[in-house]
C-alpha positions in Angstrom: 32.9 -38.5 -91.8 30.0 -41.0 -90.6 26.9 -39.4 -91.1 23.1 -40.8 -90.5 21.0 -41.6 -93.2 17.4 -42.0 -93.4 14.4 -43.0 -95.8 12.5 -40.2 -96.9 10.1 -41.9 -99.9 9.2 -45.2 -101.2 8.3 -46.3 -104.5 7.4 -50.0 -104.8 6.2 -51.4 -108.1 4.8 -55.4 -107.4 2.6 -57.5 -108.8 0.1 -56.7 -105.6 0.3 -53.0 -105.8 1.9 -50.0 -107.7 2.5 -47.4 -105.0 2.8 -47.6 -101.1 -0.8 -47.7 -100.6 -1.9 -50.1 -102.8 1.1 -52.1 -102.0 0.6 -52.1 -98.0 -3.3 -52.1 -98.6 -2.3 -55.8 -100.1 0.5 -56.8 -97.6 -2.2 -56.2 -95.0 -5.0 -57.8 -96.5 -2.8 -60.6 -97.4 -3.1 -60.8 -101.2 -1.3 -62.8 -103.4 0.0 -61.7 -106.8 0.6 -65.3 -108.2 -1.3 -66.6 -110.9 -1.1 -68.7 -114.4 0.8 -66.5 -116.9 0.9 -69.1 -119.5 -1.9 -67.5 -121.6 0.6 -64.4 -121.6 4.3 -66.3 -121.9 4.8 -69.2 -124.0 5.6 -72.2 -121.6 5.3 -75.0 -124.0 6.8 -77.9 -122.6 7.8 -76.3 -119.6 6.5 -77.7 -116.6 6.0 -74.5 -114.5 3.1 -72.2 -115.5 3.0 -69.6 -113.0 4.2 -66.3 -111.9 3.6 -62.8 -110.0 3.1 -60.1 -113.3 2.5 -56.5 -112.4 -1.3 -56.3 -113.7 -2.5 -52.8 -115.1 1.3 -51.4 -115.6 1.2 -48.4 -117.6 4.5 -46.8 -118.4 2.7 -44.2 -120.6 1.5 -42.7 -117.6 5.2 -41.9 -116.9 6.8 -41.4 -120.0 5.2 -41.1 -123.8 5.5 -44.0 -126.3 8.6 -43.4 -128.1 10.7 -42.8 -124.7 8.8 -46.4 -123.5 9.7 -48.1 -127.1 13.3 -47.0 -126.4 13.9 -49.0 -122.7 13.2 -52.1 -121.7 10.6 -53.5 -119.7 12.8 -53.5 -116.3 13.8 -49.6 -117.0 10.2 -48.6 -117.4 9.6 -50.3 -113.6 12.2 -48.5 -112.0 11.6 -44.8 -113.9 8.0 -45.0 -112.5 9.6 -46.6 -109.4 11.6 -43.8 -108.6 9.1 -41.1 -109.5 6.6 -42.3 -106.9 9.9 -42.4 -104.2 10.6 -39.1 -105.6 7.0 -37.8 -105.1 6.6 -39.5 -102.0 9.9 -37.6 -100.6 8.6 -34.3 -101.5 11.3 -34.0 -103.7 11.5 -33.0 -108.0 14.6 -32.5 -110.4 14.1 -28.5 -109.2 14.7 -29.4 -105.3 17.5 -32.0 -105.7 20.8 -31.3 -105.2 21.7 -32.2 -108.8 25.5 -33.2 -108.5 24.8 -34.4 -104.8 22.1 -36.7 -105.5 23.3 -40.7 -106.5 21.2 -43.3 -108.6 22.5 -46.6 -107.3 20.0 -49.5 -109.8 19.8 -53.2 -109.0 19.3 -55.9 -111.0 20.3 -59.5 -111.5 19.6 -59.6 -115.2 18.7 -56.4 -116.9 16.8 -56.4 -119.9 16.5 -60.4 -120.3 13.1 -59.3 -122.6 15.3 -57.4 -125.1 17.6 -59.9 -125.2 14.8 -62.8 -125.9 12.8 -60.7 -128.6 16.2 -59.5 -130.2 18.0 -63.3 -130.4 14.3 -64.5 -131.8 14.3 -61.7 -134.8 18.0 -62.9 -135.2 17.2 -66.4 -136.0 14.1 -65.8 -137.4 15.2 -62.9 -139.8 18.9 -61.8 -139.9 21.0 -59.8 -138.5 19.2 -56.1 -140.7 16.1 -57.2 -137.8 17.9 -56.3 -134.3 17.2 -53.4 -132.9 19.3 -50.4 -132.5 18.3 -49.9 -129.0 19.4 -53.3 -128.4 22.6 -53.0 -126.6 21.7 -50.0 -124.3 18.1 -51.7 -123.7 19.8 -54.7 -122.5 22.9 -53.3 -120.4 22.3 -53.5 -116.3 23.3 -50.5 -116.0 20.7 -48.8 -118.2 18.1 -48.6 -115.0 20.5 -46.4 -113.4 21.6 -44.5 -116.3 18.0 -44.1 -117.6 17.1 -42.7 -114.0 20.0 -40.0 -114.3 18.9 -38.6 -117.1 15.0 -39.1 -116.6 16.1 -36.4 -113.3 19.4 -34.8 -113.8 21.2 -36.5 -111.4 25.3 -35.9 -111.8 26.4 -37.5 -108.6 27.4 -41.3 -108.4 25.6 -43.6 -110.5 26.0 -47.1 -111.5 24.3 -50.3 -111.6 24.4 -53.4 -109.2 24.2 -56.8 -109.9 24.2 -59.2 -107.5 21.3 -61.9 -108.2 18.3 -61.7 -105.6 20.6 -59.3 -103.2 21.3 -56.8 -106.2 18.6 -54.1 -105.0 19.3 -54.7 -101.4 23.1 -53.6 -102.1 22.4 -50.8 -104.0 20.5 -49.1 -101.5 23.4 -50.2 -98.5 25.5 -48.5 -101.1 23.9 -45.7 -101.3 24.0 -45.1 -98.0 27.6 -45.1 -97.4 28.0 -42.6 -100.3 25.9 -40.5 -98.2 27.7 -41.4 -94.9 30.6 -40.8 -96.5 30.0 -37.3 -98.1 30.0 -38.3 -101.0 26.4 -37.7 -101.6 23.0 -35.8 -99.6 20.7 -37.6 -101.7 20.4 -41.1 -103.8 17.4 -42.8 -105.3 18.6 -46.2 -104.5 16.2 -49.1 -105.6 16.1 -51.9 -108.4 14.0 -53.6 -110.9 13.3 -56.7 -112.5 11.4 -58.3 -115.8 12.2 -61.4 -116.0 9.3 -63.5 -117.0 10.2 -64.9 -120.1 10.3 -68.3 -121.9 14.5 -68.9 -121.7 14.2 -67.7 -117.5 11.6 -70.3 -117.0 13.4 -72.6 -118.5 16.9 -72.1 -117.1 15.0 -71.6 -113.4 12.9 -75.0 -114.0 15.9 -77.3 -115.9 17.7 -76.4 -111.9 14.6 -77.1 -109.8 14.7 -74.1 -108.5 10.5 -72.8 -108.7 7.5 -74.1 -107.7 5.6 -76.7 -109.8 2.4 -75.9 -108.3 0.6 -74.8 -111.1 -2.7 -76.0 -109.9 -2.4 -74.3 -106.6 -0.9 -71.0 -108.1 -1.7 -68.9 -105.0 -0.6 -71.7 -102.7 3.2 -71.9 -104.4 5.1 -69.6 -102.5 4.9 -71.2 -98.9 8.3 -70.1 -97.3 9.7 -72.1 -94.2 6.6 -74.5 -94.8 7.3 -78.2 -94.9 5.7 -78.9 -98.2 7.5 -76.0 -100.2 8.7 -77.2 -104.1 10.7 -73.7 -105.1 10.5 -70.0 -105.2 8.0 -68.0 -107.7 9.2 -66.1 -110.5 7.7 -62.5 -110.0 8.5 -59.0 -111.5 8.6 -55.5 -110.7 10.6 -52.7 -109.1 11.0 -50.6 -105.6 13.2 -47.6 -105.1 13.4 -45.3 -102.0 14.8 -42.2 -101.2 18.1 -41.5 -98.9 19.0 -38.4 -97.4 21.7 -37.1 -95.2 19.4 -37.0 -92.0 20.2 -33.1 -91.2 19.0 -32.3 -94.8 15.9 -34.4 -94.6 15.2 -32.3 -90.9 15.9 -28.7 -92.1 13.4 -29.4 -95.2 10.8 -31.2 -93.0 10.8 -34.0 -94.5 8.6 -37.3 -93.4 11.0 -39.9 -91.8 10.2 -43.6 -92.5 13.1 -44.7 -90.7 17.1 -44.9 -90.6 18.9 -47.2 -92.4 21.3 -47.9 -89.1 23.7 -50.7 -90.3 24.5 -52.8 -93.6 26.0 -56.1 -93.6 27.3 -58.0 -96.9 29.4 -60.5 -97.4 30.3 -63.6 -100.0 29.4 -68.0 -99.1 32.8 -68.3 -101.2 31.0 -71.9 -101.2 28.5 -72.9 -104.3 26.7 -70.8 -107.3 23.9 -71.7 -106.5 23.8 -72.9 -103.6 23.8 -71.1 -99.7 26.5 -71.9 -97.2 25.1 -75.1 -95.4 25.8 -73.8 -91.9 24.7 -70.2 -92.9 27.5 -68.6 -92.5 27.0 -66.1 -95.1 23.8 -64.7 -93.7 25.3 -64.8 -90.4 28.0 -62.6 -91.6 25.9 -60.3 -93.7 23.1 -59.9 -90.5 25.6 -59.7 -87.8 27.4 -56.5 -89.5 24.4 -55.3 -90.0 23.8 -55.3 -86.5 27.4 -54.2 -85.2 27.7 -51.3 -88.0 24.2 -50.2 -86.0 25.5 -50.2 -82.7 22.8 -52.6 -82.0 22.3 -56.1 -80.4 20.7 -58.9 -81.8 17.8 -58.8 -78.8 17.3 -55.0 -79.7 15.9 -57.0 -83.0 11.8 -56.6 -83.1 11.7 -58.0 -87.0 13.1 -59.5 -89.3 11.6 -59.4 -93.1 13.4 -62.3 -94.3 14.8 -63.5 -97.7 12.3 -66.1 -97.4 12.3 -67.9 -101.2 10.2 -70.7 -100.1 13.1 -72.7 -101.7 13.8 -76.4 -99.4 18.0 -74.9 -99.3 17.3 -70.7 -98.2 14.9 -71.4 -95.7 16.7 -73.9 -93.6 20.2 -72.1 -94.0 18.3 -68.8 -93.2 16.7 -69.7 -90.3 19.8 -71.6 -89.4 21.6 -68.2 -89.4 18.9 -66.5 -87.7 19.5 -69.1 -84.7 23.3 -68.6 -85.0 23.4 -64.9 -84.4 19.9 -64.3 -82.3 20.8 -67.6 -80.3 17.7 -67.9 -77.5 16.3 -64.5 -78.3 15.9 -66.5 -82.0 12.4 -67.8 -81.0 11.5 -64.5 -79.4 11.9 -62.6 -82.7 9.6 -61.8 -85.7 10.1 -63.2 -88.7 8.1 -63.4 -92.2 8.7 -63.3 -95.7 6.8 -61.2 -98.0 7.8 -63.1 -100.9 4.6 -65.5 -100.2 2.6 -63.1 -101.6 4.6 -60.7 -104.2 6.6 -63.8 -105.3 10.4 -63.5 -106.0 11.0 -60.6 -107.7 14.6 -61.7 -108.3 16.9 -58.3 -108.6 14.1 -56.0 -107.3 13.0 -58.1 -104.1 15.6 -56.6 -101.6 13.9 -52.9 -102.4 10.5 -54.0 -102.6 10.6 -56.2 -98.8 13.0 -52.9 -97.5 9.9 -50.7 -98.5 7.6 -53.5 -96.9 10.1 -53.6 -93.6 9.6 -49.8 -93.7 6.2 -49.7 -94.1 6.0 -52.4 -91.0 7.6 -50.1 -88.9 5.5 -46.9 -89.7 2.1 -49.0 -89.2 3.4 -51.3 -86.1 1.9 -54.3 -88.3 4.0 -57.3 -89.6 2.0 -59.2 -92.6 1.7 -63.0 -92.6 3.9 -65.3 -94.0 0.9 -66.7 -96.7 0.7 -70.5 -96.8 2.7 -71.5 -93.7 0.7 -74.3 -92.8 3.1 -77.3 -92.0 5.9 -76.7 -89.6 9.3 -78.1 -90.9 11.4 -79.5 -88.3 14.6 -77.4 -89.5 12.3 -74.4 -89.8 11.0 -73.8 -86.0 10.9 -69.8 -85.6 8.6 -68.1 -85.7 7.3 -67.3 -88.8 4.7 -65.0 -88.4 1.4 -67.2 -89.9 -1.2 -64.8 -89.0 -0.3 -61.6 -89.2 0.0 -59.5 -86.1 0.1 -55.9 -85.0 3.5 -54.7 -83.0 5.3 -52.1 -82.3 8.9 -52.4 -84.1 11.5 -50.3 -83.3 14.4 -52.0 -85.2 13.9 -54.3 -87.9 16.6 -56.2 -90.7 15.8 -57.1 -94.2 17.7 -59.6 -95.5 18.6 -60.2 -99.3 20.9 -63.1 -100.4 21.7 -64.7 -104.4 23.1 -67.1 -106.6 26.9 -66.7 -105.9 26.7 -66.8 -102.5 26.0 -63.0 -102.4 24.2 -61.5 -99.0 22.9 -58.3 -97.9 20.9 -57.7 -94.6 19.9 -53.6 -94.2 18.7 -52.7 -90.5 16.2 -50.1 -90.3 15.3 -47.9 -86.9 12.2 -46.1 -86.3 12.7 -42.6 -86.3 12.1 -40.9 -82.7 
């Protein structure tokens, strides 16, 4: 069985819009969602002060106070995630196939802020002080658990973790369940909430996030020369999949269909990407292949983009290894310039952006892109530009050596 799936609704949470509207209203306008957060998280003697927070989050508009008290910061992103995918698609716990639907959950931590606060009242007052909630606040696999029930879904569900490609395989996953028959429906997204003291300083003690704390808006400056590190964001993105001939019959509004998904392993460093790129290469070419697709067919390509000195040479590296001379012809930018890194949740959030490219025929800039690098020389996309795109990849690769590329076609 090999059935076609497509995107039906999109729920991004980001720290530059809750909602598609708001969030593509921003991605067009080019707004950035960086700022100081040190008069929010305690960064003493840390040497990075910045971030991208969700401003004006309110999970109570969701979910009432004690359900809110009982989940952690990364669960409440994703249940208001999903329901804006869910609302988006048309779709409520009354019209979904209950044991067909999946909730496939990315993250790459989980509830880091209920571990923090729990470990501080530990120390601070014994063992009497942790909370009961603790263990199933913290687990990864609490977003999608905490989605199931939030919507009586029976069908597959389970969390991914995968660092920064964790949402970006969850919703590949999904997919095959569907293409398999295993499933007609799955919310398929992640979420992330990570912005707290021990992340910034395990992410700063490894160099791996931008210093520029007098510049905050000018950090996150992928493929530029003069980038220092990715930006430590938060937030969450879900969409919805459907077997296509459901999604028809109940006239549902196609965003696109998710054609091929690549993933594969570096097998090289932690932390590290393959030098040559042969990870992404991997991970983008069976993207391509499982699509049917060639790599000219490619119109754009929402990269992974950290703004890091290692990802954006090896990814653009990879880029030229599998596009080879249609490589300058192609589109390429990274969102991440102005959402930040939303660790677990950025593959969901820049699929919903790739989406959204391909429903408006408009790719956003890539913010801050104002010194070519010699080992960075595609292009980049510094002004943002209007074009039709007919086929598009998102690519999604994390610590472990862990890739993901999804490609997306325009529905006809």
């Amino acid at each position: 069985m090999n059935r076609r799936v497509v995107v039906t609704g999109l729920g991004p949470v980001t720290p530059i819009g809750i909602g598609k509207d708001a969030f593509w209203d921003a991605l067009v306008s080019g707004k950035s969602g960086v700022r100081r957060v040190d008069d929010l998280i305690d960064l003493s003697g840390i040497d990075v002060k910045i971030g991208s927070i969700v401003e004006g989050f309110d999970p109570l508009e969701c979910m009432d106070k004690r359900r809110a008290r009982r989940i952690d910061r990364s669960t409440q992103f994703a249940l208001v995630a999903s329901r804006l995918a869910l609302d988006d698609a048309g779709l409520s716990p009354d019209t979904i196939p209950s044991q067909r639907t999946a909730a496939i959950a990315g993250t790459g931590i989980g509830g880091l802020q209920t571990m923090e606060e729990n470990f501080a009242a530990l120390n601070e007052y014994g063992p009497h002080r942790v909370s009961p909630f603790f263990v199933p606040r913290l687990m990864p696999n609490a977003i999608a658990g905490e989605i199931a029930i939030e919507y009586g879904m029976r069908g597959p569900n389970f969390g991914v973790v995968s660092a920064c490609a964790s949402s970006a395989h969850a919703i590949g996953i999904a997919s095959e369940l569907i293409r398999s028959g295993l499933s007609d429906v799955a919310v398929a997204g992640g979420s992330e909430a990570a912005l707290v003291r021990i992340a910034y300083a395990g992410f700063t003690k490894i160099g791996a996030i931008s210093k520029r704390n007098e510049d905050p808006q000018g950090a996150s400056r992928p493929f530029d020369k003069n980038r220092d590190g990715f930006v430590m964001g938060e937030g969450g993105g879900f969409i919805i999949l459907e077997e296509r001939e459901r999604a028809l019959e109940r006239g549902a509004h196609i965003y696109g269909e998710l054609m091929g998904f690549g993933m594969s392993a570096d097998a090289e460093h932690i932390t590290a990407p393959a030098e040559d790129g042969s990870g992404a290469t991997q991970a983008m070419q069976m993207a391509i292949d499982r699509a049917g697709a060639t790599a000219s067919q490619i119109d754009y390509i929402n990269a992974h983009g950290t703004s890091t000195l290692l990802n954006d040479k090896t990814e653009t590296l990879a880029i030229k290894t599998v596009f080879g001379d249609d490589a300058k012809n192609v589109k390429i930018s990274s969102t991440k310039s102005q959402t930040g890194h939303l660790l677990g949740a950025a593959g969901a959030v820049e699929a919903i952006a790739t989406l959204l490219s391909m429903e408006h025929g408009f790719i956003p800039a890539t913010l801050n892109y104002e010194t070519p690098d010699p080992e960075c020389d595609l292009d980049y996309t510094p002004r943002s530009v209007e074009k039709k795109i007919q086929i598009a990849i998102s690519n999604s690769f994390g610590f472990g050596g862990q890739n993901a590329a999804l490609l997306f076609k325009k529905p006809k």
